[in-house]
C-alpha positions in Angstrom: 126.2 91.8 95.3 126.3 88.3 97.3 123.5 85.6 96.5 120.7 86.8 98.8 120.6 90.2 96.8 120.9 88.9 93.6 117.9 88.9 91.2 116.7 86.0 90.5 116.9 85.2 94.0 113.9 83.1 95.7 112.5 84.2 98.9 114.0 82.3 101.7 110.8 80.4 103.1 112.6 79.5 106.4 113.1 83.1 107.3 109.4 84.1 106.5 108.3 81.1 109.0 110.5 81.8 111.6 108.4 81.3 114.6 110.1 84.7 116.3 108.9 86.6 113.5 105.4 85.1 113.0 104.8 85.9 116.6 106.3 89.8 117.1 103.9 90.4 113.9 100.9 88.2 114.6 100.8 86.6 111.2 99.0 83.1 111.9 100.0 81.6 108.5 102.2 82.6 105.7 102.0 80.1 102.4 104.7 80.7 99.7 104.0 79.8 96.2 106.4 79.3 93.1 103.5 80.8 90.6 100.1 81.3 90.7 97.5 83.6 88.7 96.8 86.3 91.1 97.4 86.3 95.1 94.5 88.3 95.8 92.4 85.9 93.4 93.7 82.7 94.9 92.6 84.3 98.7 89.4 85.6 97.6 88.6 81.8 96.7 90.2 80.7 99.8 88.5 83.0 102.4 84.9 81.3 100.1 85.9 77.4 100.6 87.9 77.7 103.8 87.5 81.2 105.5 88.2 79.5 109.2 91.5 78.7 107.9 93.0 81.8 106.6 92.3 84.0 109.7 93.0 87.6 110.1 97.1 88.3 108.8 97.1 85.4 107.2 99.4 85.7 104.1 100.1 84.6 100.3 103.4 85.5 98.5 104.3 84.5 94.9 107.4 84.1 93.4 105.4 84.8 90.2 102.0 86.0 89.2 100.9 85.3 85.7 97.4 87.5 85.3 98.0 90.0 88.7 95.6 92.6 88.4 95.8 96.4 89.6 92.9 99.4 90.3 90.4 99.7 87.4 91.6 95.9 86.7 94.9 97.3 85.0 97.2 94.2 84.0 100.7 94.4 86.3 104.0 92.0 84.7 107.0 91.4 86.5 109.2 88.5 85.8 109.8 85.8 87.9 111.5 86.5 91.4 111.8 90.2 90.5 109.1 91.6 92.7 107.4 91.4 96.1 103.9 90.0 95.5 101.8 89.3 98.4 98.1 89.6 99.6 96.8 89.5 103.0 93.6 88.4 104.3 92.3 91.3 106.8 89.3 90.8 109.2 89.4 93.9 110.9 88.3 94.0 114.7 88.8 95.9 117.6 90.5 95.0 121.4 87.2 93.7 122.2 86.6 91.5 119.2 83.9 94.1 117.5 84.1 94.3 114.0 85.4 98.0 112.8 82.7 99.8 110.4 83.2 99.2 107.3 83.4 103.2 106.5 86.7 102.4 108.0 87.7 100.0 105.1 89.0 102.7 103.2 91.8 103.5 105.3 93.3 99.7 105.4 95.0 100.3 101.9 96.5 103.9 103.1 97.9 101.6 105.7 99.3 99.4 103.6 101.3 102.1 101.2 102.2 103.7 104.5 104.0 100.8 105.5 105.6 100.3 102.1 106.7 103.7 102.3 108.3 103.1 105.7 110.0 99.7 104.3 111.3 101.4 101.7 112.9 104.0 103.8 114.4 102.0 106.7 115.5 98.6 104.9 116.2 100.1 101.5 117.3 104.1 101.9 115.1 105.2 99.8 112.4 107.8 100.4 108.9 107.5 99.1 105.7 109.3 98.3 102.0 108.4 98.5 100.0 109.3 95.4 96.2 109.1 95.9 94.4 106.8 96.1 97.2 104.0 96.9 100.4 104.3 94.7 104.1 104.3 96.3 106.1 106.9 93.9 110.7 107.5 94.3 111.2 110.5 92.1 107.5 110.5 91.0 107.9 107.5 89.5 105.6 104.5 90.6 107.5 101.7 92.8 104.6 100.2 94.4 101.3 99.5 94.2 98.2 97.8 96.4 94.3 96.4 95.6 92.3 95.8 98.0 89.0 93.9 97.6 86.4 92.9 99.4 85.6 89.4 99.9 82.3 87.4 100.5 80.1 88.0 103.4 79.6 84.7 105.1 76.7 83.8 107.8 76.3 87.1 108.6 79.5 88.2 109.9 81.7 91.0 108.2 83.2 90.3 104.9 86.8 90.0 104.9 89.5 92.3 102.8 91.6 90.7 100.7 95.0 93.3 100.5 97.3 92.5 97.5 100.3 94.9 97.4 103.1 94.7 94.2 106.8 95.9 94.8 109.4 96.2 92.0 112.4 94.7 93.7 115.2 93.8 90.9 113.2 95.0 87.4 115.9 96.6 85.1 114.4 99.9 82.9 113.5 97.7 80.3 111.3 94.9 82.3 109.1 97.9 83.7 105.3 97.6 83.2 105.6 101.2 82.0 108.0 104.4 81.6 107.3 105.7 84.2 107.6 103.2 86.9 110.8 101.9 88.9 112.2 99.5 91.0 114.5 99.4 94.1 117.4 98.2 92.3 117.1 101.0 90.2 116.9 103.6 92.8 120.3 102.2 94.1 118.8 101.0 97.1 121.0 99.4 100.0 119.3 96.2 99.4 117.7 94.0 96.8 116.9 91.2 99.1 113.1 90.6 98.8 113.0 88.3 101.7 113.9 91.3 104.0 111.8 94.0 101.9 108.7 91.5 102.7 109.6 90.8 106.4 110.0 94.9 106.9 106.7 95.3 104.7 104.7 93.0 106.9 105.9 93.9 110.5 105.4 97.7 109.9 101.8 96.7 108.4 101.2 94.8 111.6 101.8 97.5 113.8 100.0 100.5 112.0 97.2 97.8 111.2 96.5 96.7 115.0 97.0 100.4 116.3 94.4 101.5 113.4 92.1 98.6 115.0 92.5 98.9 118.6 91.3 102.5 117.9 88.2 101.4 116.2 89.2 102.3 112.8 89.0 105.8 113.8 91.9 107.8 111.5 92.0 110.5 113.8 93.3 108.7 116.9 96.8 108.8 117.1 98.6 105.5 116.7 101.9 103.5 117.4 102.7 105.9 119.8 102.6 109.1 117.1 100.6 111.1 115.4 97.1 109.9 113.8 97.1 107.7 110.6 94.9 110.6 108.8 98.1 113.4 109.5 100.6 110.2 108.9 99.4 109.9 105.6 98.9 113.3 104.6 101.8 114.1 105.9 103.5 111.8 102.7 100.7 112.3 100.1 102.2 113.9 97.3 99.0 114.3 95.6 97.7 116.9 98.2 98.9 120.6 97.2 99.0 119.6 93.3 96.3 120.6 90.6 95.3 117.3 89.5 92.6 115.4 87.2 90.4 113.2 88.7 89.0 110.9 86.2 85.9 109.3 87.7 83.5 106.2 87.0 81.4 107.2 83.9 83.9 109.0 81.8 84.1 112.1 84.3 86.4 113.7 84.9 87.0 117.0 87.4 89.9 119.5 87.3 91.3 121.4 90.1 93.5 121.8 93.4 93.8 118.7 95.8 93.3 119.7 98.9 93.4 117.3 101.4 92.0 114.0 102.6 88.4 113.6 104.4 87.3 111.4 107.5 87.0 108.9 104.8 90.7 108.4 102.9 88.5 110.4 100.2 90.5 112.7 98.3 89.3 116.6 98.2 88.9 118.7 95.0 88.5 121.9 94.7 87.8 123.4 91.3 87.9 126.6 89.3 85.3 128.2 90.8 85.8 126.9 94.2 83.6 124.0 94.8 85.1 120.9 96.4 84.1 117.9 95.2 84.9 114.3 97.3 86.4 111.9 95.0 86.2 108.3 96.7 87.0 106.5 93.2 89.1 106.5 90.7 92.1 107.7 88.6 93.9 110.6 89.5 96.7 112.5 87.3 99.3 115.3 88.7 99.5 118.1 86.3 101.5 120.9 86.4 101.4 123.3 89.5 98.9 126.0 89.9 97.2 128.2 92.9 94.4 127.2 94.8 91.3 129.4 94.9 91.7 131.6 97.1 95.7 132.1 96.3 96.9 134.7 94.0 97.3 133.6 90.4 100.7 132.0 89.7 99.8 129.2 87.2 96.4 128.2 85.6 95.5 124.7 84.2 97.4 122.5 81.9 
């Protein structure tokens, strides 16, 4: 392993402003940071004080993050230089400058596990899974994983979305958050180097991100030249075909067969006695397989 793949390894900050990349991707700025509390915490302040100077793409990365949240404010740990942490600040318009609906808002972080998903694939060799609403599984063990929040709305116009995505890059079995996450060094991965994994992360964002705008946030418009983001994504969602629990706001929780995704991102439930429920929030748990419905009886519930 040579010195650019080792862990430990910082990110090489000339690569990440190369002026060739910044422009094929459209990033306007891209700070660095040797530590820092939380990426998406820092930009949610910034976009407050300053929001003409982080304009849309713009992008913070940390070598370290020492209070990074996840969904339902779930504490994430990786040790220095062993991960990919970076937010990005996301003011979503169309070709003609109109701001996107911000129904469409749920899609961004679809986007964003879609691109990680591709990264993975293409710069590391290793194939990926979505699990609903926005983890990347390898082996059905979580690799990746991405918040997005909303930040403040500001003289009227559109609130911003601040998009923080985690990546476990060089985390040995015992530096994981959990047992049953992993990292790209331990799914033997081609490469380790987290400048690269970044670089590949942001540029297939880019792309999927503009073609989801210029298309008015519409998920059913095909885009980059292929199929529509809503069959994209389905297409990898390991959560759709599974019996799963959905364990809702309020202590709720509903059992049953997850169909497939809505207009919305929103995942689809369909229970015992066949009602489907739409499940926009969150935690949802795979369980063991079972029939749907109307399917003849090969499994029940767990």
């Amino acid at each position: 392993m040579d010195d650019a793949h080792a862990p430990g390894t910082p990110l090489n900050r000339g690569d990440l402003a190369d002026q060739r990349f910044l422009s094929a991707t459209g990033i306007p700025r891209i700070d660095v940071v040797d530590s820092t509390g939380s990426t998406n915490a820092d930009l949610l302040r910034s976009v407050t004080v300053e929001p003409a100077a982080w304009p849309d793409l713009s992008v913070l990365t940390a070598e370290y993050q020492t209070a990074a949240r996840g969904r339902l404010d779930r504490r994430w740990e990786a040790p220095p230089l062993s991960s990919v942490s970076v937010s990005v600040v996301l003011r979503p318009v169309n070709a003609d400058g109109r701001p996107l609906p911000t129904q469409s808002y749920s899609w961004l972080s679809l986007i964003a596990a879609l691109a990680l998903r591709e990264t993975l694939l293409e710069t590391a060799g290793i194939p990926a899974e979505l699990k609903w609403p926005n983890d990347v599984l390898v082996r059905g063990r979580k690799i990746a994983g991405i918040l997005a929040q909303l930040g403040p709305m500001l003289d009227g116009n559109v609130p911003p979305v601040i998009l923080g995505t985690g990546l476990n890059v060089t985390l040995r079995e015992d530096e994981l958050p959990v047992p049953t996450a992993t990292s790209v060094a331990l799914e033997g991965a081609r490469t380790t180097d987290r400048t690269a994994l970044l670089k590949s992360y942001l540029s297939h964002f880019a792309v999927l991100y503009r073609s989801f705008c210029n298309a008015d946030g519409d998920p059913a418009a095909g885009m980059a030249g292929g199929p529509s983001l809503h069959k994209r994504v389905e297409a990898v969602m390991v959560t759709l075909g599974k019996q799963v629990r959905a364990q809702l706001p309020g202590d709720h929780e509903i059992i049953g067969h997850a169909s497939r995704l809505d207009d919305y991102g929103s995942l689809l439930v369909v229970d015992r006695d066949s009602r489907e429920h739409v499940v926009t929030a969150g935690d949802v748990v795979h369980l063991r397989p079972w029939a749907a419905p109307d399917a003849p009886s090969q499994g029940g519930y767990a």
